[in-house]
Backbone bond lengths (Angstrom), bond angles and torsions (degrees), N, CA, C in turn:
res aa  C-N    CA-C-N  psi(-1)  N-CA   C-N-CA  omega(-1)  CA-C   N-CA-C  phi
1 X - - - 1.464 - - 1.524 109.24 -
2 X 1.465 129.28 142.82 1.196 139.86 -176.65 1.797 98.64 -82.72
3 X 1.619 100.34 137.12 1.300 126.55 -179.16 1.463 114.57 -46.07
4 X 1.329 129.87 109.12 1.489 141.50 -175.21 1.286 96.04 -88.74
5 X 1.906 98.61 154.04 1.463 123.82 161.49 1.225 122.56 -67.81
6 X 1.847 113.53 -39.22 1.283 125.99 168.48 1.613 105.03 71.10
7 X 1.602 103.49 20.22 1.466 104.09 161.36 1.755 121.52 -82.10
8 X 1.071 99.78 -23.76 1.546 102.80 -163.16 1.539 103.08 -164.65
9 X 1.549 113.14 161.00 1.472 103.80 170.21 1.397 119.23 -114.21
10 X 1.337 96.32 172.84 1.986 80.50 178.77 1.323 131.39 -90.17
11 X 1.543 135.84 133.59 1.218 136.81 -164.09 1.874 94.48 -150.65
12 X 1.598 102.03 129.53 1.242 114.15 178.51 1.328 99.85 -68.99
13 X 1.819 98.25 163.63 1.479 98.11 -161.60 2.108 104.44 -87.31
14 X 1.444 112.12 19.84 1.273 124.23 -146.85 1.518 79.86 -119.63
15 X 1.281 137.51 -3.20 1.750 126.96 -171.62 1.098 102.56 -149.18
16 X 1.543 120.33 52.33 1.569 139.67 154.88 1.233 133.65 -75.52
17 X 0.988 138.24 155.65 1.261 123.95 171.10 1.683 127.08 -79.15
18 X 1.001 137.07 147.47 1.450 113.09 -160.83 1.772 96.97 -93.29
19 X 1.414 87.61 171.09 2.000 99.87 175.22 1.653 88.61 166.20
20 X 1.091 105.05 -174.48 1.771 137.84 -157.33 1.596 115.79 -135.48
21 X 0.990 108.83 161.59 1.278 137.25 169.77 1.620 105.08 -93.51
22 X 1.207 100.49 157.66 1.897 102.07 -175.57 1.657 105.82 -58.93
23 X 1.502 117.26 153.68 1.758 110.38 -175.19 1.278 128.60 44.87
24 X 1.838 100.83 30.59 1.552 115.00 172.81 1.280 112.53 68.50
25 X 1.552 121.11 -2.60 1.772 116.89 170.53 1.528 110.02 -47.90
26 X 1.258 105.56 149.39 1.788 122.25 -177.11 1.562 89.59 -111.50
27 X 1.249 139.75 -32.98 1.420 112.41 168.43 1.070 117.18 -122.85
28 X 1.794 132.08 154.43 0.971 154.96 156.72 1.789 119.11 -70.00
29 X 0.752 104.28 130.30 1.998 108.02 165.52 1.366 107.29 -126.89
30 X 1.571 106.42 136.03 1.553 94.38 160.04 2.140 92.30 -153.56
31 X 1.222 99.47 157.24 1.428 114.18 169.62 1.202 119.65 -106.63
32 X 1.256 117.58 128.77 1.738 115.57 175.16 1.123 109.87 -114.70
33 X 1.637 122.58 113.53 1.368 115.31 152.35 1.308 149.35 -102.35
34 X 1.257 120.88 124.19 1.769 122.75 -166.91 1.111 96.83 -69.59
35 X 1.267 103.22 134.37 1.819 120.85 141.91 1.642 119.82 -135.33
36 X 1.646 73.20 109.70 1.644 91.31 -175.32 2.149 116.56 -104.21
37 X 1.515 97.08 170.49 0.927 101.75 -178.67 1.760 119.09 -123.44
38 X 0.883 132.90 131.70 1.215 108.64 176.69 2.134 105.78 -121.96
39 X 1.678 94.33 165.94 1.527 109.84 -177.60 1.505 101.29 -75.47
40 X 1.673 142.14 127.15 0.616 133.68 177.37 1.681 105.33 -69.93
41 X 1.398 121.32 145.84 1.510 138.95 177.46 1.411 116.57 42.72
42 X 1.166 117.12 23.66 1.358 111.21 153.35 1.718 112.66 -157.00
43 X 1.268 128.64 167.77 1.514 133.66 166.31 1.948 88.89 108.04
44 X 1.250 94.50 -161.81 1.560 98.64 169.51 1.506 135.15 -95.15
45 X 1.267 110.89 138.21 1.655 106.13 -162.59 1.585 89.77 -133.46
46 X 1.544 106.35 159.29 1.467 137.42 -168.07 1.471 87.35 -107.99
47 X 0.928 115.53 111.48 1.776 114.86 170.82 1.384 94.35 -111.31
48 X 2.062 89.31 116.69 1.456 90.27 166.04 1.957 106.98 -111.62
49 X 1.396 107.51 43.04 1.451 113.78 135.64 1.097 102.49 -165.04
50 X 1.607 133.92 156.74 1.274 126.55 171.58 1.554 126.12 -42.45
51 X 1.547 91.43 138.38 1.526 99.08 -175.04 1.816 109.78 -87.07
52 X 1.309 111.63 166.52 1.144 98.03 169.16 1.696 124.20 -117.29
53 X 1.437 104.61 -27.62 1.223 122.35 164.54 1.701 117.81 -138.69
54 X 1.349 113.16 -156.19 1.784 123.27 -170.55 1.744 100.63 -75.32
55 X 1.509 124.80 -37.39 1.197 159.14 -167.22 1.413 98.38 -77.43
56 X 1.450 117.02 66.41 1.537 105.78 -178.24 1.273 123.22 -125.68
57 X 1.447 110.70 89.11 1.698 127.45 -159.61 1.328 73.22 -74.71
58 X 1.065 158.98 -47.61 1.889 132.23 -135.84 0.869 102.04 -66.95
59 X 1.774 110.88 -63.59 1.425 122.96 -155.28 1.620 111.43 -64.65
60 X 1.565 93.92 -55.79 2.068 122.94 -171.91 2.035 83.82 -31.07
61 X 1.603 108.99 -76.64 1.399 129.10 -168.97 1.947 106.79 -39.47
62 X 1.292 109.24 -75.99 1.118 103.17 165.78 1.399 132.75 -22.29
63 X 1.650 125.55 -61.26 1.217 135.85 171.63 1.640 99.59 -53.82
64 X 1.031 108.71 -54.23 1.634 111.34 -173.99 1.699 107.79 -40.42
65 X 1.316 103.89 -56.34 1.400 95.03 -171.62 1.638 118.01 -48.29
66 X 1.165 130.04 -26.49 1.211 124.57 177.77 1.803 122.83 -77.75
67 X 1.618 118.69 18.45 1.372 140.57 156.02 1.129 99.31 -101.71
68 X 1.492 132.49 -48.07 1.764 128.98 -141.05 1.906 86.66 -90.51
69 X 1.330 110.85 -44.83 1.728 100.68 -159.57 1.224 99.42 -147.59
70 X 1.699 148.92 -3.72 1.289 136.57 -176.66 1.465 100.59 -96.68
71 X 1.218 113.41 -37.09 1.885 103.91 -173.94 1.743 103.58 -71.95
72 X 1.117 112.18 -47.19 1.644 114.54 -178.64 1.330 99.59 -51.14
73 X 1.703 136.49 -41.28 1.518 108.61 -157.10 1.911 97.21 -85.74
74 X 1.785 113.30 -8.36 1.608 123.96 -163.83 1.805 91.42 -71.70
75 X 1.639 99.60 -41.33 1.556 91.88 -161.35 1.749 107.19 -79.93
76 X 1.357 111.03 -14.73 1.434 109.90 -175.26 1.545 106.43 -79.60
77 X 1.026 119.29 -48.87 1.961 136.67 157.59 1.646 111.93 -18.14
78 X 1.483 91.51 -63.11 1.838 99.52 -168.81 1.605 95.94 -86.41
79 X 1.152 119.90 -18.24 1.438 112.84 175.67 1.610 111.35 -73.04
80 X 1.259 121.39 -43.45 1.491 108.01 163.36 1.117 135.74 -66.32
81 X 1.569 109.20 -11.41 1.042 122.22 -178.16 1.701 121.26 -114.66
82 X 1.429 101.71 29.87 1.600 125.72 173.34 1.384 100.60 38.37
83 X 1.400 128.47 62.46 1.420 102.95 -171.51 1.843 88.09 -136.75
84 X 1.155 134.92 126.97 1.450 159.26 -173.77 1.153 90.24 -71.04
85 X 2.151 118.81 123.85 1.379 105.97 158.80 1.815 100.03 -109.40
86 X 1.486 103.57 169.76 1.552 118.69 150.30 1.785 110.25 -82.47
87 X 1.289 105.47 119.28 1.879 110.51 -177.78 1.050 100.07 -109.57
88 X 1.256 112.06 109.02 1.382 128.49 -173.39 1.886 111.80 -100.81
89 X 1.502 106.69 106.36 1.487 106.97 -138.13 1.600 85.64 -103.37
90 X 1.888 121.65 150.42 2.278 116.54 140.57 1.470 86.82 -70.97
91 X 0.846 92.27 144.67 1.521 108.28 167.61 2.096 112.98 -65.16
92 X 1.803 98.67 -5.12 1.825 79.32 -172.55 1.590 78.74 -101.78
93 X 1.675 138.10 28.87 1.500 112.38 161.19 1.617 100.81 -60.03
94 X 1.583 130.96 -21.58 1.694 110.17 -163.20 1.420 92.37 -93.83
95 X 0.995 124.19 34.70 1.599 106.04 -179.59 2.032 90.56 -118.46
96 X 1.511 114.72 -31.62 1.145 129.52 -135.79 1.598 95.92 -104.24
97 X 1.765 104.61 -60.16 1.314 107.93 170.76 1.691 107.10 -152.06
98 X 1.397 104.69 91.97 1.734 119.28 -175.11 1.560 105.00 -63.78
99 X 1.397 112.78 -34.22 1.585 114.15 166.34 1.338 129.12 -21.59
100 X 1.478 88.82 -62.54 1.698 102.51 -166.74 1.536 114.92 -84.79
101 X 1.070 132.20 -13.19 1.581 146.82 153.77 1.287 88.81 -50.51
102 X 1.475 118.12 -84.03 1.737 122.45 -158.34 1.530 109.93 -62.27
103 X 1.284 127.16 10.99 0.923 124.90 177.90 1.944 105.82 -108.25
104 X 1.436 104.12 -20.68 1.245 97.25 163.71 1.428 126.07 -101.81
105 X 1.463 114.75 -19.22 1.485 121.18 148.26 1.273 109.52 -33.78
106 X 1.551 131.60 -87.79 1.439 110.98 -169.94 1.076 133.32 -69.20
107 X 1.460 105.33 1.69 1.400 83.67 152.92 1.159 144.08 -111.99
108 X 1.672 94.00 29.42 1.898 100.16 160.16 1.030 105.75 111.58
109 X 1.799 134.54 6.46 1.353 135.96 -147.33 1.688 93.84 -101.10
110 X 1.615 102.50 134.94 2.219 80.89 154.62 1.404 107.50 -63.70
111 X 1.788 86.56 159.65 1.360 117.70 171.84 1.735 116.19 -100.48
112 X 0.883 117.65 60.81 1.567 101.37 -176.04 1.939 125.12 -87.47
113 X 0.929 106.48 -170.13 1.837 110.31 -147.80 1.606 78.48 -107.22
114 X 1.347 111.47 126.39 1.917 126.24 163.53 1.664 113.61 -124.09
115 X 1.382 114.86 38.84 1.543 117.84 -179.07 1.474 101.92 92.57
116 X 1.136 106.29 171.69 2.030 123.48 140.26 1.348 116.38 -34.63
117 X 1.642 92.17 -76.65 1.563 90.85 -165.95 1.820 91.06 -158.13
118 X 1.189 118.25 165.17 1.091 119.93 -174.16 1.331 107.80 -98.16
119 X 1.115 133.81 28.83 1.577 150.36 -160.70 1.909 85.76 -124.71
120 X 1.264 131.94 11.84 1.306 134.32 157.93 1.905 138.60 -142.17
121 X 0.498 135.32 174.62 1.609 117.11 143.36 1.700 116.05 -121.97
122 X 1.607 87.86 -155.86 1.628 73.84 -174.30 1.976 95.11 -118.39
123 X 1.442 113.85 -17.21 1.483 147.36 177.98 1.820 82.32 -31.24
124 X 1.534 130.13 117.74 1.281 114.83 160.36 1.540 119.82 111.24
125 X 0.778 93.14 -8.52 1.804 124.34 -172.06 1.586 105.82 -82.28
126 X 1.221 129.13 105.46 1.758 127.61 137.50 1.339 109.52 -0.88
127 X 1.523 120.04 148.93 1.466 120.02 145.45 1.428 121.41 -36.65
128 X 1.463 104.28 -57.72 1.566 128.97 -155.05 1.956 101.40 -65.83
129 X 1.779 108.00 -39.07 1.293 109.95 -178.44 1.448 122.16 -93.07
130 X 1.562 101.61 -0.31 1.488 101.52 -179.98 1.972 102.36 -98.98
131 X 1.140 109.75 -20.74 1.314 118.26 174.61 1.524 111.76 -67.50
132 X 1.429 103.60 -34.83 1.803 114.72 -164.92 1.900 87.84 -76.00
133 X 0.984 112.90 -53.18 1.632 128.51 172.39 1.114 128.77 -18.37
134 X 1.522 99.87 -65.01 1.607 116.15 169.50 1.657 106.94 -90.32
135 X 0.701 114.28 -62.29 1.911 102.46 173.04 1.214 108.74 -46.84
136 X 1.253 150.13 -11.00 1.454 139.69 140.78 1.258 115.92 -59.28
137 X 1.565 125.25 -85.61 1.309 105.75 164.82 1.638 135.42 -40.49
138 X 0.600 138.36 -12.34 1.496 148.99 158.88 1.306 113.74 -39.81
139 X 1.244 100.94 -72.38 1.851 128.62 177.69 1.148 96.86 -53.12
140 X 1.349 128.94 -85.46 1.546 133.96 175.31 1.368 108.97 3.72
141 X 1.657 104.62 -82.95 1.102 128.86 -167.45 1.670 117.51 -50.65
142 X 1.502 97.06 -57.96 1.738 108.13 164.38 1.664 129.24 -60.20
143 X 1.367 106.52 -18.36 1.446 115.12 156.48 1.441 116.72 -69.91
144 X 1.291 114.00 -44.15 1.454 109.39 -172.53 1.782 122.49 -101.29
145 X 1.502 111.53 0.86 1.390 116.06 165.22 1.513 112.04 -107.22
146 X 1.364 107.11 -33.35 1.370 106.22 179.57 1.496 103.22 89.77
147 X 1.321 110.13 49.16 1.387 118.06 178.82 1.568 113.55 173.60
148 X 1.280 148.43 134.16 1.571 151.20 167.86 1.182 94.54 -28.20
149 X 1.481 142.63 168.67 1.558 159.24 100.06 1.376 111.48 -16.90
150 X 1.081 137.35 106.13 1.757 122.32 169.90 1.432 117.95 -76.10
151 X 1.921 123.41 2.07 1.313 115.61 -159.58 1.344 96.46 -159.51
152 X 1.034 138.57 171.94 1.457 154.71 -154.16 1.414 129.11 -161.62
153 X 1.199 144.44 109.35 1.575 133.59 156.65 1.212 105.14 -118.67
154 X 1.684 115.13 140.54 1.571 119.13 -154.29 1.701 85.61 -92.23
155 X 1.317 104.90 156.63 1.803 113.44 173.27 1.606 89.82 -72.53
156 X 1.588 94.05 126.28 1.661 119.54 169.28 1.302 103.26 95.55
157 X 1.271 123.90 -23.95 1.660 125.04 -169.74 1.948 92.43 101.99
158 X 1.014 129.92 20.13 1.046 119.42 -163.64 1.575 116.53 -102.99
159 X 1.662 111.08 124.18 1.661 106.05 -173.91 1.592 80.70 -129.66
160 X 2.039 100.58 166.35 1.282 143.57 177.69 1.767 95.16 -89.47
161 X 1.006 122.52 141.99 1.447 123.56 151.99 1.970 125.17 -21.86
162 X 1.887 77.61 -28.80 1.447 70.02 -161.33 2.294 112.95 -115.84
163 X 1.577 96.80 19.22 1.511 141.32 175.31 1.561 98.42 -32.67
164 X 1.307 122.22 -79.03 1.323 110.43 177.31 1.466 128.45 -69.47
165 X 0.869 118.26 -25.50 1.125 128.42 179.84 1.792 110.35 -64.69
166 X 1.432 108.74 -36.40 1.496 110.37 167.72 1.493 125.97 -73.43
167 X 1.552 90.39 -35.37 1.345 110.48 176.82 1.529 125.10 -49.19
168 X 1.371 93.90 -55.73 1.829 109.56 161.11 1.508 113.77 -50.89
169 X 1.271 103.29 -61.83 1.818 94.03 -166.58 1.291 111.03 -91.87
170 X 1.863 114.26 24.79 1.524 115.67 150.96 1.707 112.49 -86.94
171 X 1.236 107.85 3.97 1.971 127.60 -153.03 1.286 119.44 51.33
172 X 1.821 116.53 51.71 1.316 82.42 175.82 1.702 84.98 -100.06
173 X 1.755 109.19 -162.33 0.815 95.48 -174.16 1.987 118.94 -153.69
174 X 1.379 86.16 40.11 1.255 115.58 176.42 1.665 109.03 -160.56
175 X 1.806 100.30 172.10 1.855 79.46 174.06 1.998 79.07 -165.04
176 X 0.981 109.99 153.50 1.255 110.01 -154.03 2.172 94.02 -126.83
177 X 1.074 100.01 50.61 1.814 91.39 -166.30 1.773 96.71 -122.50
178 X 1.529 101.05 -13.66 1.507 100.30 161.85 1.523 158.47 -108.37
179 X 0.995 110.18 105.58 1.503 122.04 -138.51 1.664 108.51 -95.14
180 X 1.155 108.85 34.83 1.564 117.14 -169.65 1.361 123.25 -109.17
181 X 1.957 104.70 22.22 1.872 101.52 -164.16 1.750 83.80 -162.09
182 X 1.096 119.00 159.09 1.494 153.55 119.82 1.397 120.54 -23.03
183 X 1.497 97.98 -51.19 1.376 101.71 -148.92 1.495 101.45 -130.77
184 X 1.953 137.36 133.80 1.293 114.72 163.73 1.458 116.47 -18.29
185 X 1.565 102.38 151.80 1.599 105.02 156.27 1.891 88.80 -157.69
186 X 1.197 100.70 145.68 1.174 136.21 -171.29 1.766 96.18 -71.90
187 X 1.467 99.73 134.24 2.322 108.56 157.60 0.769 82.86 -95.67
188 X 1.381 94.61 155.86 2.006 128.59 135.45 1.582 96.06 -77.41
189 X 1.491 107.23 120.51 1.499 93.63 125.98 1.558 116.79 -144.65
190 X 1.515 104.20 -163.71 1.689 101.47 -162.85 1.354 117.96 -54.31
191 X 1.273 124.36 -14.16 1.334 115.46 -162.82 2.520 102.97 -131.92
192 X 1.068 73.12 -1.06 1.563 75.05 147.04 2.152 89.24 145.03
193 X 1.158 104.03 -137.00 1.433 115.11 -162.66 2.095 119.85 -107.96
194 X 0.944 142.14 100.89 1.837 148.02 175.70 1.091 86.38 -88.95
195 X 2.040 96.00 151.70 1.185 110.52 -176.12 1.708 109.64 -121.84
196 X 1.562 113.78 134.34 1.582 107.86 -173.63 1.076 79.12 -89.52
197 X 1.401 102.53 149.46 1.721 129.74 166.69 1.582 100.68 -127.50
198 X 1.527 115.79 113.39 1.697 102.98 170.59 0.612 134.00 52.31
199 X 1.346 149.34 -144.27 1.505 163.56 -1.64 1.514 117.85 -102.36
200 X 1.280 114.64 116.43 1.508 100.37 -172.37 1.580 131.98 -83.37
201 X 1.185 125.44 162.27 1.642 122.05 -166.88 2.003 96.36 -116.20
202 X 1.577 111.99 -29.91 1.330 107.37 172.40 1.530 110.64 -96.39
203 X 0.923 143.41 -32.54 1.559 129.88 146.04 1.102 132.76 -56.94
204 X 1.300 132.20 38.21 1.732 129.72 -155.69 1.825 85.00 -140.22
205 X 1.215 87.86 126.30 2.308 89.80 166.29 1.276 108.13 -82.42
206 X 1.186 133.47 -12.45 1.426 113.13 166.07 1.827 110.85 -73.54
207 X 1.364 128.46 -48.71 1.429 113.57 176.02 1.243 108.52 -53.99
208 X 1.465 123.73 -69.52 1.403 135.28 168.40 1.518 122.56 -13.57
209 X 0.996 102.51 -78.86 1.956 127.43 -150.42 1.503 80.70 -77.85
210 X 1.245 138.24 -53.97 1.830 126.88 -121.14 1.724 84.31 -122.57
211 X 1.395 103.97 -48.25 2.055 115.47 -173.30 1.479 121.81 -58.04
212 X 1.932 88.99 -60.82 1.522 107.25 176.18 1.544 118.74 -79.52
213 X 1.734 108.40 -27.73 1.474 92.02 -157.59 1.781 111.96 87.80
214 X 1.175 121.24 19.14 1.528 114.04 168.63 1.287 97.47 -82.70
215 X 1.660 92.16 136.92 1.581 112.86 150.45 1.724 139.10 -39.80
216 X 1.098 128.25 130.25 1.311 122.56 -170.29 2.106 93.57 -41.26
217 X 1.165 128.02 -52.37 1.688 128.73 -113.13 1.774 59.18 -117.02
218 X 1.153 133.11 -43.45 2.105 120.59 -163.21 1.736 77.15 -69.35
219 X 1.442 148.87 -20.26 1.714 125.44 -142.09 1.895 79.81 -115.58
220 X 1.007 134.13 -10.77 1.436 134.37 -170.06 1.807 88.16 -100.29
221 X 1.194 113.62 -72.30 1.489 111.86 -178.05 1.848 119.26 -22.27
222 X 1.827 97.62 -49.87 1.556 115.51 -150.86 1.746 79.85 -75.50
223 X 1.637 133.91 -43.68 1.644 131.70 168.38 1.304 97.30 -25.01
224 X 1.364 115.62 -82.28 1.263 138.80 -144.85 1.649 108.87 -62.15
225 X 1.408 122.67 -51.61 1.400 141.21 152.23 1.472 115.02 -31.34
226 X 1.280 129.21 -62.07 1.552 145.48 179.68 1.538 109.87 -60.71
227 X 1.616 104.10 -36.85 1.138 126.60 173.09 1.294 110.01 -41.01
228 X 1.352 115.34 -91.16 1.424 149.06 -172.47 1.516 104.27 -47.76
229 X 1.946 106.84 -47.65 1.852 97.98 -173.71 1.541 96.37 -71.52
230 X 1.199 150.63 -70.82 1.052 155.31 -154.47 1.855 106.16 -45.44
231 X 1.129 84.76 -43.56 1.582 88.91 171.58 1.632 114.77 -40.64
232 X 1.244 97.83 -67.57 1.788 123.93 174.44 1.554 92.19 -36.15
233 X 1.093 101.82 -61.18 2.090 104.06 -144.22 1.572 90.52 -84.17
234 X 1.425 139.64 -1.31 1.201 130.00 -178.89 1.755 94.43 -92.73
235 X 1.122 118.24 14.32 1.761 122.94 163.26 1.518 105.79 -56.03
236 X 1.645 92.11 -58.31 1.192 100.74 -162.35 1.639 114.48 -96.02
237 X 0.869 129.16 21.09 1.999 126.00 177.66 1.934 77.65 169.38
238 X 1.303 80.79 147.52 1.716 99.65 165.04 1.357 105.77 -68.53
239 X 1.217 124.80 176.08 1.279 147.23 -177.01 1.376 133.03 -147.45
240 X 1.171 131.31 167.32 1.478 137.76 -169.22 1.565 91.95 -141.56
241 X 1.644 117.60 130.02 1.750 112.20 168.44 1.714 73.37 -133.82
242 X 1.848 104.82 141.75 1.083 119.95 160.20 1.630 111.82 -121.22
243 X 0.951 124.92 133.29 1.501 131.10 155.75 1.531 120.01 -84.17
244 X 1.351 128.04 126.99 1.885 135.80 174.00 1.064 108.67 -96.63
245 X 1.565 126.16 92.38 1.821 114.85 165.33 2.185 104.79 -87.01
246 X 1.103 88.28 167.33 1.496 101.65 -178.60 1.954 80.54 -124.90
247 X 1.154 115.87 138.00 1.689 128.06 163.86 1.485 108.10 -60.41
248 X 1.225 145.65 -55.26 1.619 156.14 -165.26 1.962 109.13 -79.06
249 X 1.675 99.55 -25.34 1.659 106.09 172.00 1.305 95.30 -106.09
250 X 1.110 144.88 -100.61 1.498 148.53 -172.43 1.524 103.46 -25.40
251 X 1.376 127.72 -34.00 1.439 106.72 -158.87 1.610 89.13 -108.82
252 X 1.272 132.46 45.14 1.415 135.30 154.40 1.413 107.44 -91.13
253 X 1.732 105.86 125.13 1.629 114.97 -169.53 1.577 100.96 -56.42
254 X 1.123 148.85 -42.08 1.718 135.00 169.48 1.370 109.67 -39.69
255 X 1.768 115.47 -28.68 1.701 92.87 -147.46 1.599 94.60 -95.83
256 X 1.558 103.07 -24.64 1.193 112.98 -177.13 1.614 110.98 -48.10
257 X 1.804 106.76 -73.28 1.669 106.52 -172.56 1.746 96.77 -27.16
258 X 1.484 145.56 -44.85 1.107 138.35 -105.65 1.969 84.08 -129.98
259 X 0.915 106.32 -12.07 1.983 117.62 -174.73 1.838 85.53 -103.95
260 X 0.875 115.47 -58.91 1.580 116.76 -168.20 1.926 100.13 -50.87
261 X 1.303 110.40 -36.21 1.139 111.03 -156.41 1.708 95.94 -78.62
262 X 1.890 131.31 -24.77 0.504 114.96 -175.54 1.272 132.19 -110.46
263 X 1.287 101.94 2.30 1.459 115.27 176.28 2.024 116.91 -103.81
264 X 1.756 97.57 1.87 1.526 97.36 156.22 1.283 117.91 -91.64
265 X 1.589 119.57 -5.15 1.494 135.69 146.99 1.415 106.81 -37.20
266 X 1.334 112.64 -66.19 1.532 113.53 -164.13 1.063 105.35 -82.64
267 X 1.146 139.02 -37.86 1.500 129.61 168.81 1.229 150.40 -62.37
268 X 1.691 84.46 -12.86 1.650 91.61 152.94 1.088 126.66 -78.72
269 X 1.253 129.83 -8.81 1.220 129.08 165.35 1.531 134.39 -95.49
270 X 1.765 98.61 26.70 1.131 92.45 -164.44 1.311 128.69 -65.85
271 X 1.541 109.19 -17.19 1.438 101.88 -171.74 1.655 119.98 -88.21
272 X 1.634 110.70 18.67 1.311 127.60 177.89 1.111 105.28 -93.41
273 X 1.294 126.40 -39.54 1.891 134.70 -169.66 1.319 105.03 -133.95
274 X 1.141 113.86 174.96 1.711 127.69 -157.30 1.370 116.30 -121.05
275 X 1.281 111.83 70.75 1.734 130.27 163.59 1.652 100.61 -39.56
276 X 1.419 96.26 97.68 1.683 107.43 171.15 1.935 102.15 -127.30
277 X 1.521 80.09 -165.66 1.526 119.30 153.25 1.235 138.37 -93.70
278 X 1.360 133.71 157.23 1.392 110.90 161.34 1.059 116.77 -87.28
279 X 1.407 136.19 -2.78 1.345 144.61 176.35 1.549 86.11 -69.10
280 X 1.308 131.58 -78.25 1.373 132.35 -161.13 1.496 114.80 -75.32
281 X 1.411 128.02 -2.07 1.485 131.26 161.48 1.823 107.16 -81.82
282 X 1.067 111.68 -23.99 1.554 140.68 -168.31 1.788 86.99 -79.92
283 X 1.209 135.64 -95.93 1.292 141.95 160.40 1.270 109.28 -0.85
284 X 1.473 107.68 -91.24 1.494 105.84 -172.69 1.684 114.39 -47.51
285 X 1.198 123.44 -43.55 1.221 128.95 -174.19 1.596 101.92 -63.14
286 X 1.254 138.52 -55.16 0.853 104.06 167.25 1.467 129.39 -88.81
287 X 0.988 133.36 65.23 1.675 134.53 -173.94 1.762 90.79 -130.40
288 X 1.364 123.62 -27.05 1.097 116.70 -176.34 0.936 119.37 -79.96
């Protein structure tokens, strides 16, 4: 037999147990947006064009723009358009720009934990340094909301063998790095049970936009498309649809006209499905 995770077992998504979404909704929506930071000229970088050396104003600048002017035009967008994101924060955005956090704090957004900084992972890490890792960000985070993180996605998607298991007995209480269901599904780990919620790898503009090369208006369509089928198939089992913006891809004025167009798709329907969080899809899911 091929080497298991031994997080969970497998069960088609057709021999579930049934339940709901709050007000009997069959689907869930939620948006997560990163705002990351990176170390200028050294650690790990996303080159979205070839680099040439350590000295990399293109790329460093580029990414930047999505703190200086792409997240401000994301939060003004979903703000007209009443729609709740998950802000999926490195913990050195409050060192870098505390502004733009508190600007999604009031307005009601979760706060959840996205590493340090994306200038690392956590993939490779000691017990001892992956613990120091997240109990840093932790603090961070709980210093500056005035409350723990309830949720987690590691910078890169990247976990240690031993990821949930820390994760839990740091309390959080979700972790968003597994992308293999529809629907929550419950870890094992050593010291009791974390819950994956989502996260998608084909709705996300960084695979999309920067990986594939999708078009702003083909990455709004595939929203709108996922939209509509999920709708259908949430007949039959509830559902979870997540959307992944990056601030520096999503918050480019082309992609926007073309994001606006597709998420007033979904919002018209809001009172059919349940414009959340994953913090609060996370909750309810487990309360049942």
């Amino acid at each position: 037999m091929l080497r298991q995770h031994g997080r969970y077992d497998y069960t088609p998504i057709t021999r579930r147990p049934a339940f709901a979404w709050p007000g009997g909704r069959r689907l869930a929506v939620y948006v997560a947006l990163n705002l990351e930071h990176y170390a200028f000229g050294e650690g790990l970088t996303e080159s979205l064009v070839p680099s040439l050396d350590a000295h990399d104003v293109l790329n460093h600048s580029w990414r930047e723009y999505g703190n200086r002017v792409g997240a401000w035009r994301l939060a003004s967008m979903f703000g007209e358009l009443r729609i709740p994101l998950s802000v999926l924060v490195n913990s050195a955005i409050y060192d870098h720009c505390p502004d733009l956090v508190r600007t999604f704090r009031e307005r009601g957004d979760e706060i959840a934990a996205h590493g340090r900084t994306n200038s690392e992972a956590q993939s490779g890490l000691d017990e001892d340094a992956e613990r120091a890792l997240i109990g840093d960000v932790t603090a961070t985070l709980r210093r500056h909301e005035g409350a723990s993180p309830a949720g987690w996605l590691g910078p890169w998607i990247s976990e240690t063998p031993r990821t949930p298991d820390l994760l839990h007995e740091a309390g959080y209480r979700y972790v968003l790095d597994w992308c293999s269901d529809d629907q929550p599904v419950w870890l094992a780990t050593r010291t009791g049970r974390i819950l994956a919620v989502p996260y998608p790898q084909e709705l996300n503009d960084s695979n999309a936009i920067v990986a594939r090369r999708m078009s702003a208006s083909d990455f709004a369509d595939a929203i709108v498309d996922q939209f509509d089928e999920m709708r259908q198939q949430s007949d039959e089992q509830p559902l979870v649809m997540g959307v992944a913006l990056h601030a520096y891809i999503a918050g480019q004025p082309f992609r926007l006209k073309h994001l606006r167009r597709a998420f007033s798709h979904v919002a018209r329907s809001r009172d059919a499905i349940w414009l959340s969080t994953a913090g609060a899809i996370a909750r309810h899911y487990a309360a049942l």
